[in-house]
C-alpha positions as a Markdown table, in Angstrom:
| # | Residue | x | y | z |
|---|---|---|---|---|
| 1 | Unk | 12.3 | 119.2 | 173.2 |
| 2 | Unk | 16.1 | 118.0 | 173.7 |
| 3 | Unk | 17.9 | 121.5 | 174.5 |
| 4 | Unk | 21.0 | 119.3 | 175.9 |
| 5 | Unk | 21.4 | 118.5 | 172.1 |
| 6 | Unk | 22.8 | 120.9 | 169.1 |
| 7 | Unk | 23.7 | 120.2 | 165.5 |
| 8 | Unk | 26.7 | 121.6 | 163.6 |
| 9 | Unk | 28.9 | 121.0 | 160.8 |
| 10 | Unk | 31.3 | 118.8 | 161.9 |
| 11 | Unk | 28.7 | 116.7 | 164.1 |
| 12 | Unk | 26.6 | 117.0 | 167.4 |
| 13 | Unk | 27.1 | 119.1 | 170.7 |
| 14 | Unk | 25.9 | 117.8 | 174.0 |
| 15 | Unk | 25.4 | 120.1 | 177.0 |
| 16 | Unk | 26.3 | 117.1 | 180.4 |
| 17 | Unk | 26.3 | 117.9 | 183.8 |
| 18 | Unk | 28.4 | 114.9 | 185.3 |
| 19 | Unk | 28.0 | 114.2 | 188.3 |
| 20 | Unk | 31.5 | 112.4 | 189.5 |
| 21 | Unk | 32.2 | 109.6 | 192.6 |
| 22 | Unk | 28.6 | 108.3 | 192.1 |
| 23 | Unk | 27.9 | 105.0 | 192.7 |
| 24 | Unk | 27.5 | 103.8 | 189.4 |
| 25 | Unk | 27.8 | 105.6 | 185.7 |
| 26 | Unk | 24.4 | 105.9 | 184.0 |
| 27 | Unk | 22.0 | 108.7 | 182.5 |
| 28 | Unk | 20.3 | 109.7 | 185.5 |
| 29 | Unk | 18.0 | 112.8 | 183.4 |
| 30 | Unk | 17.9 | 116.6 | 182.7 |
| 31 | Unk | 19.1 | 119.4 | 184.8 |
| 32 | Unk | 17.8 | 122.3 | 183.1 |
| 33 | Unk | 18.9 | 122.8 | 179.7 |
| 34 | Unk | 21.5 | 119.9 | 180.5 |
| 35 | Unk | 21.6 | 115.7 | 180.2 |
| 36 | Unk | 22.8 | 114.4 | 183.6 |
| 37 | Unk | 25.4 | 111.6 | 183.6 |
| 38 | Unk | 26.1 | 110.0 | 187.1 |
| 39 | Unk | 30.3 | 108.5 | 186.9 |
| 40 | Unk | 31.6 | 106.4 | 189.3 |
| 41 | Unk | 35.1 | 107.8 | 188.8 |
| 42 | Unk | 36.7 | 110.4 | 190.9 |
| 43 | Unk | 37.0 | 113.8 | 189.2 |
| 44 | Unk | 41.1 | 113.5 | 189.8 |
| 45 | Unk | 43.2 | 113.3 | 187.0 |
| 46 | Unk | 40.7 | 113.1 | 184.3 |
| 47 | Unk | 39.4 | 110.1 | 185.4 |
| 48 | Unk | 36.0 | 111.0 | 185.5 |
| 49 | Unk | 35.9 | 112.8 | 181.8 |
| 50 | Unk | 37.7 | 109.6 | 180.5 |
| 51 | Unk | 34.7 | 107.5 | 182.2 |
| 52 | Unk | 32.4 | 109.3 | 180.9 |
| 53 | Unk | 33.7 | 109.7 | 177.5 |
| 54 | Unk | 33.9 | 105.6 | 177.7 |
| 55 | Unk | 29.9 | 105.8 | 178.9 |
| 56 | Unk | 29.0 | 107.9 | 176.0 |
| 57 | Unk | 30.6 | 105.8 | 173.4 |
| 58 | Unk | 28.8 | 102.7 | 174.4 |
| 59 | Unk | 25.6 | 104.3 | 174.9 |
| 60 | Unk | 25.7 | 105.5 | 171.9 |
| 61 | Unk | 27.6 | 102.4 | 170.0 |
| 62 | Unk | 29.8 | 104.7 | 168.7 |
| 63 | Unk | 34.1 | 104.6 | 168.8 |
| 64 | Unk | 35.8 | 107.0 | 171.6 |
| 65 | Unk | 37.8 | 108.9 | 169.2 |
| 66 | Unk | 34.5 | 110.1 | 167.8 |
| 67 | Unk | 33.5 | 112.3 | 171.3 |
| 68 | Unk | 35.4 | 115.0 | 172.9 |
| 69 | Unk | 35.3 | 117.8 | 175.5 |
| 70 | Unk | 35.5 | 120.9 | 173.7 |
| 71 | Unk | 34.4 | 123.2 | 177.6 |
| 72 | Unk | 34.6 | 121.9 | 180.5 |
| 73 | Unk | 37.7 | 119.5 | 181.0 |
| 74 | Unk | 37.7 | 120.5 | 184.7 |
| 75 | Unk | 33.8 | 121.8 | 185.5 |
| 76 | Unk | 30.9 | 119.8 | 185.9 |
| 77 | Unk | 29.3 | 121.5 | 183.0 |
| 78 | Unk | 30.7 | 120.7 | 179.9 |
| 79 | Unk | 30.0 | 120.7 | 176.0 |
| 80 | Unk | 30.9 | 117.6 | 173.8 |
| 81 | Unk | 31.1 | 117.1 | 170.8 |
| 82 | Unk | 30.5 | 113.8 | 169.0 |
| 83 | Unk | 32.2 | 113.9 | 165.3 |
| 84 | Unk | 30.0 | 113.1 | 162.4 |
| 85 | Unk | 26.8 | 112.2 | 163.9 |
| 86 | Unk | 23.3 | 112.9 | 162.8 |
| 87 | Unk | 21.1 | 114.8 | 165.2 |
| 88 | Unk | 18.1 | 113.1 | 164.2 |
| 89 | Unk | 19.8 | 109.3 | 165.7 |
| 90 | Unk | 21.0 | 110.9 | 168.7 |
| 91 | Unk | 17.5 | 112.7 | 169.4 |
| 92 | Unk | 15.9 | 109.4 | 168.9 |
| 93 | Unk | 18.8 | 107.6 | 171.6 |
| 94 | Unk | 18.2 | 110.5 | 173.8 |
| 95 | Unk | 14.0 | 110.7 | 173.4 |
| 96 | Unk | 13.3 | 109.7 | 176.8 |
| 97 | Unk | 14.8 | 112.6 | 178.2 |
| 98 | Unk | 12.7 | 115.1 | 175.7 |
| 99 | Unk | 10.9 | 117.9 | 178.2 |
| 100 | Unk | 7.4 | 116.0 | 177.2 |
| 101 | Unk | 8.2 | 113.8 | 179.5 |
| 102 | Unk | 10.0 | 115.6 | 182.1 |
């Protein structure tokens, strides 16, 4: 099951742990009830949040103005939310991280 992923209204909430000054941006699993995203960028001045924002749009071919951080701006834990998207092509992006296979 994909607990990092939650429908609503107005599109689809991500629980990420980021992970920042790694040594390259990726998907790197689940931490708990959370996707892990490895970024490069230094958490200073938003940096790493704009990375990974960046990240997430190409991973999911999607246009940055569709994501934001709605918690989490300066934590490691945070909640996005990607505007008008459908659960069910983000479960299938995200699959390999279901808990069958954790």
């Amino acid at each position: 099951m994909l607990e990092f992923i939650q429908a609503r209204r107005d599109g689809v909430l991500l629980r990420v742990r980021v992970h920042p000054t790694a040594r390259q941006t990726g998907l790197k699993g689940r931490v708990g009830n959370m996707l892990k995203v490895d970024v490069a960028a230094k958490a200073e001045g938003g940096a790493a949040n704009k990375e990974l924002i960046t990240y997430l749009a190409r991973f999911l071919r999607i246009e940055k103005h569709r994501i934001s951080i709605l918690r989490g701006e300066k934590s490691r834990n945070k909640i996005i939310l990607i505007s008008d998207a459908d659960i069910n092509d983000l479960k299938e992006k995200f699959k390999k991280f279901s808990e069958e296979e954790k």
